[in-house]
C-alpha angles and dihedrals in degrees: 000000000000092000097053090041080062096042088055097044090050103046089045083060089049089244094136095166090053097048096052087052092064087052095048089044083049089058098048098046078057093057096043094045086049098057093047093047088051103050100025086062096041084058103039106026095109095055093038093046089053092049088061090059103256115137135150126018078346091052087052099042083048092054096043087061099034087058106052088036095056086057085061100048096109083058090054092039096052093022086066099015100064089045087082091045084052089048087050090047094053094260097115088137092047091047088055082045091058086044105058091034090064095040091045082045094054096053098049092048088051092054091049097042108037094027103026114034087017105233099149124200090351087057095052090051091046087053086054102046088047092038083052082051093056093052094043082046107051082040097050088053088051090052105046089049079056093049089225099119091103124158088177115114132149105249095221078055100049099081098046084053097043095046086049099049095051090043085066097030089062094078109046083046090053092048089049090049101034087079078057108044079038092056088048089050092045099048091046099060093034084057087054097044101023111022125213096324087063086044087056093042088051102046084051089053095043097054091051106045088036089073088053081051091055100043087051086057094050084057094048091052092035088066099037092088087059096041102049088046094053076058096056102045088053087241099133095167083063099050093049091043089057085047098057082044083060095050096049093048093051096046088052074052094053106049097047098047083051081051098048093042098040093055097045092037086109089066116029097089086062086049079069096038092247118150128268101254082052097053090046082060098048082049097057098035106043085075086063096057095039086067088075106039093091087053085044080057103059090041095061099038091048091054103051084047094056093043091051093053099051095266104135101150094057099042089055089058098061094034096065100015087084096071095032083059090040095056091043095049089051094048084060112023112042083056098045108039110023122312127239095031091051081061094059093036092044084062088047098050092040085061102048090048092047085056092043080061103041087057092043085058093042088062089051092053100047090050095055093044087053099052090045087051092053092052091053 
């Protein structure tokens, strides 16, 4: 993602050679990423996989895919990370092409290898590793038509690249981790307050929002191309004005994902065989987390704005200040006003005042772009 922010930013200012250096600096971040992942899991699985609590047949299931999976990382790595450099080339419907291909892939492949030849977890991580191929595979054609599959950079030039690609990366990969770092928060303190059955209502919630999440996120990078060049271009009144197209999109996104998931909230914790006290608890408690979806909304959008247009710092900022507030919230509220529901409200309240913020920030930013306009 760093590196096609910078190829669009580049090749808006007419600076073609630099921006064929970030993609080739892109590449070869892939390919680098690739070998430590690689080799860091195949050497530390087994304690990572127990601090994560496996032990036992699930420790050994866990081994026997994480295996086979790690020997396909450089799939997963190119497979996703060349879809942002085929949005930034123009190619946003064969990117969606390479997606669905993988993830269609992927299903077909589960049902022949767990149900139909029987190979159990390895199967399925076999059907993962092949579906991410197919991805890499229908992206790598795209690019090399492009002739932007270039490994050729000046090496005076590769630290400056490198240092600027991951200065943009870190955001997107911390939107993509802060459900996670969010869910570990969540399930700590429930354990504390409410015990396993919370643990269960949550993991139900979480499955289901976090698909409005991620489609919110689909509507943040799908205007990033846009975005970045608008900023490159100097033309700061489009770019707001794609932006406000973004937040009005993923607002229509918003309300009817609260709709859809409000009026069959009675039954999606049976959609995950859960019990039905569970599900009466799914039930009562999913109103509570669609409060804060459209909040959810004008934080992602906002970040993927300020990371497209060269603001790391601020993207950063909403991007990890959600489960700093959140952890905050349940250290003072749960004991203090009533325990497990403070949990679930202390999420809530944590995202609205993350989006009061992001559109605090936003204020700041257009100020200061139009001030920049005006002096061009």
């Amino acid at each position: 993602m760093g590196g096609a922010i910078y190829y669009s930013i580049n090749k808006a200012e007419k600076k073609e050679k630099e921006a064929r250096m970030f993609t080739a600096g892109a590449n070869w971040l892939m390919i680098a990423f690739s070998v430590i992942l690689t080799v860091g899991v195949l050497c530390w699985y087994n304690p990572l996989l127990r601090l994560l609590g496996a032990s036992g047949k699930m420790l050994s299931l866990a081994e026997e895919y994480i295996v086979v999976v790690t020997f396909g990382t450089i799939l997963q790595v190119f497979g996703t990370g060349l879809v942002p450099l085929i949005r930034n080339l123009g190619g946003s419907f064969y990117a969606m092409i390479a997606m669905m291909a993988g993830f269609i892939s992927n299903i077909i492949l589960d049902y022949l290898f767990v149900w139909v030849w029987e190979q159990g977890v390895a199967g399925a991580a076999i059907a993962t590793v092949i579906g991410q191929g197919v991805t890499m595979l229908i992206a790598l054609v795209y690019i090399i038509q492009k002739k932007q599959f270039i490994l050729k950079i000046p090496f005076s030039k590769m630290g400056r690249v490198v240092m600027s690609v991951l200065k943009i990366g870190i955001a997107p990969f911390g939107l993509a981790m802060s459900p996670n770092i969010s869910l570990i928060i969540i399930n700590r303190f429930s354990a504390s307050y409410g015990g396993e059955s919370a643990i269960a209502v949550y993991a139900c919630i979480a499955y289901m929002i976090c698909i409005i999440y991620l489609i919110f996120q689909g509507v943040g990078d799908g205007s990033q191309p846009l975005i970045s060049r608008c900023y490159g271009e100097g033309d700061f009144a489009r770019l707001k004005n794609i932006r406000r197209l973004a937040y009005a999109f993923a607002m229509l996104l918003a309300v009817i994902g609260c709709v859809v998931m409000y009026l069959t909230r009675g039954s999606l914790g049976l959609l995950f065989g859960t019990s039905n006290d569970v599900n009466v608890e799914v039930a009562k408690i999913i109103p509570i987390f669609l409060i804060s979806v459209p909040f959810v909304a004008v934080t992602r959008v906002t970040t993927a704005s300020f990371y497209a247009s060269e603001k790391s710092a601020l993207s950063y900022l909403l991007t990890f200040i959600e489960p700093v507030l959140m952890l905050l919230l349940m250290l003072l509220l749960p004991p203090l006003f009533g325990g497990q529901v403070m949990i679930w409200w202390s999420t809530v309240i944590a995202r609205i005042l993350s989006a009061i913020l992001a559109l605090l920030l936003k204020s700041h930013v257009d100020r200061h772009d139009l001030s920049k306009g005006t002096e061009k």
